[in-house]
C-alpha positions as CSV (number, residue, x, y, z in Angstrom):
1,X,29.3,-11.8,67.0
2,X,27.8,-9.2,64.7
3,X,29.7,-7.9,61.1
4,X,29.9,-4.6,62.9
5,X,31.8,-5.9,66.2
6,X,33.9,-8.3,63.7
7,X,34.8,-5.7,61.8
8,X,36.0,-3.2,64.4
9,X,37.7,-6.3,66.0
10,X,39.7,-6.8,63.0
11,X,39.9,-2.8,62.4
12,X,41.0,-2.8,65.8
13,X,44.0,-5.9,64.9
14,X,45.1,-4.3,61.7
15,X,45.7,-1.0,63.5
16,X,47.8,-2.7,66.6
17,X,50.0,-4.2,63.9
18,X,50.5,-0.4,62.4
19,X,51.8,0.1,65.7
20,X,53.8,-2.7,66.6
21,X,55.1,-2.7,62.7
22,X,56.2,0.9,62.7
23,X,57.5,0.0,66.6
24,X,59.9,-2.7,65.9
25,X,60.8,-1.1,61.9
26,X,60.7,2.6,62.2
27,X,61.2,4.4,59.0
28,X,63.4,7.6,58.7
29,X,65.2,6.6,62.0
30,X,68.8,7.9,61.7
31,X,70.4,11.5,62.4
32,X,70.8,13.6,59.3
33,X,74.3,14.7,58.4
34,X,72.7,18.2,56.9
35,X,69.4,19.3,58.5
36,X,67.5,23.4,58.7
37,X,66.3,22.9,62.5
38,X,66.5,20.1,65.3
39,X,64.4,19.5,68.4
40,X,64.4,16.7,71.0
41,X,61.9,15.8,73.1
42,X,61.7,13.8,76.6
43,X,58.7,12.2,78.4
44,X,60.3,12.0,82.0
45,X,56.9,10.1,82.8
46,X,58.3,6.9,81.1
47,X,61.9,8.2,79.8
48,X,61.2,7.7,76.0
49,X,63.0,10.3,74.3
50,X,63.1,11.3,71.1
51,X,65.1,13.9,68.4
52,X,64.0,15.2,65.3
53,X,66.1,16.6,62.2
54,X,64.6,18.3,59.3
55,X,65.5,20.0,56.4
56,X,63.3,23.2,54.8
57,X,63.4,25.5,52.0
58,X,61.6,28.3,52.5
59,X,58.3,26.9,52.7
60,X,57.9,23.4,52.4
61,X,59.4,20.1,54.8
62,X,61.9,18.5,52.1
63,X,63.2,15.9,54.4
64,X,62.3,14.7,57.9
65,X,64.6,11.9,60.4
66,X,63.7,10.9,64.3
67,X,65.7,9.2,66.8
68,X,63.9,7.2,69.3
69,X,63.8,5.7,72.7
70,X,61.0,4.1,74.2
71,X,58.1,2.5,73.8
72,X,56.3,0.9,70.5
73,X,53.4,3.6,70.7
74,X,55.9,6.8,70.7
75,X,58.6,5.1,68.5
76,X,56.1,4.0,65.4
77,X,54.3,7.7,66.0
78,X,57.6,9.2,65.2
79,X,58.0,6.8,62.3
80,X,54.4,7.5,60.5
81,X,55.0,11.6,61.5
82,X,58.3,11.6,59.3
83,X,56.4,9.8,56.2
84,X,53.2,12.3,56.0
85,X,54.9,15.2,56.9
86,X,58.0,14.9,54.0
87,X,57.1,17.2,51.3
88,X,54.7,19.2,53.3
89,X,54.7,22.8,53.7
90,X,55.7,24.0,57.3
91,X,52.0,25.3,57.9
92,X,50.5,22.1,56.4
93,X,52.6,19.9,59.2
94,X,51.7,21.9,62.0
95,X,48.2,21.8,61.4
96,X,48.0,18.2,60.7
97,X,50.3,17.7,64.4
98,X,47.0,19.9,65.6
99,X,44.3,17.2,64.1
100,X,46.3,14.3,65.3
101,X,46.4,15.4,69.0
102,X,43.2,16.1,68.8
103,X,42.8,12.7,67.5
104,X,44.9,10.9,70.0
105,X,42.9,13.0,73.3
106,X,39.0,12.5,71.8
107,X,39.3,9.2,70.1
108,X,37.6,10.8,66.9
109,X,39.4,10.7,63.6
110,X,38.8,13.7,61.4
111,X,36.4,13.0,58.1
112,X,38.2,14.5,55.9
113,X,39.8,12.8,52.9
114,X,43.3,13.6,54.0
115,X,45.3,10.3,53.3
116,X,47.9,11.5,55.9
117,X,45.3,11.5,58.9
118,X,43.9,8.1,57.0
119,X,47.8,6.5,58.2
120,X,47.9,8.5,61.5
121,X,44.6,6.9,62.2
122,X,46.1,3.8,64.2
123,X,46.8,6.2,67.0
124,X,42.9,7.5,67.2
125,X,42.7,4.7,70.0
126,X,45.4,5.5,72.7
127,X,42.6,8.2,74.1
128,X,41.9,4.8,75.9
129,X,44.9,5.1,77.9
130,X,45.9,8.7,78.9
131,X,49.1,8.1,80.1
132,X,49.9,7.1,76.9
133,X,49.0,10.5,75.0
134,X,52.0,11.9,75.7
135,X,54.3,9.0,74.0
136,X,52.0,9.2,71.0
137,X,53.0,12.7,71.0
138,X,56.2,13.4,71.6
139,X,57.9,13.2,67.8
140,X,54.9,15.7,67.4
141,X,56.0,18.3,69.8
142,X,60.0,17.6,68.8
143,X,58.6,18.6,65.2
144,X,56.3,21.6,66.1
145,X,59.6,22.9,68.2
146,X,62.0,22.2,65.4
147,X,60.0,24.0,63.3
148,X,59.5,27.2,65.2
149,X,63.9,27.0,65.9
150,X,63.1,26.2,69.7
151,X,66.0,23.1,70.4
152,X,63.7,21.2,73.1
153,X,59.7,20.2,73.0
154,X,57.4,21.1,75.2
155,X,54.6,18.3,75.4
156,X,52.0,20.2,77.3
């Protein structure tokens, strides 16, 4: 085996346990008492679910929380979404939900020194498996709703 496969075998390994790390310990995964907006989200595909609380000042994400149902893939994506989007501004976080869906449908990780698309990274490889796009997703669309005061996700 080459350096080059090796490596992306063990790129590969590193970003499963991402996912199955953020799966099984999912950070920020509790119902706020206070929160600006809240959305939920529901993949009827596979029934995960998922609600999201945030609090905003005018401009900026000053905290973030999900609740979660489902599998690893949809649970850890809500878990990394609430740690790069805290301190955000609102435009910031919607444009980085843009870049990662991109991500998740092509497969290609944008080049472009943002740390926060570095960590979502571990989710560039579920374009492999299209039916799993949407559970990757979902926190995303809870979040995109949430922000724009809608109470449920679309996850077109």
């Amino acid at each position: 085996m080459s350096n080059a496969a090796m490596n992306f075998e063990e790129l590969r390994d590193l970003y499963q346990q991402v996912i199955l790390d953020h799966g099984r310990h999912p950070r920020n995964h509790h119902k706020m008492d206070r929160y600006s907006a809240t959305a939920r989200g529901d993949n009827p595909m596979c029934g995960d679910r998922c609600q999201v609380w945030l609090t905003c000042d005018d401009a900026d994400i000053t905290d973030v929380s999900f609740e979660a149902r489902g599998c690893a893939i949809s649970v850890a994506s809500g878990s990394l979404m609430t740690e790069v989007v805290k301190g955000r501004s609102r435009t910031d976080a919607q444009h980085l939900f843009t870049q990662f869906h991109n991500m998740v449908r092509s497969g290609v990780c944008p080049v472009c020194g943002d740390d926060a698309l570095e960590r979502l990274a571990p989710f560039a490889g579920v374009h492999e498996y299209p039916s799993r796009i949407k559970c990757a997703t979902l926190a995303w669309h809870a979040l995109a709703a949430a922000l724009e005061g809608k109470g449920n996700a679309s996850s077109e």
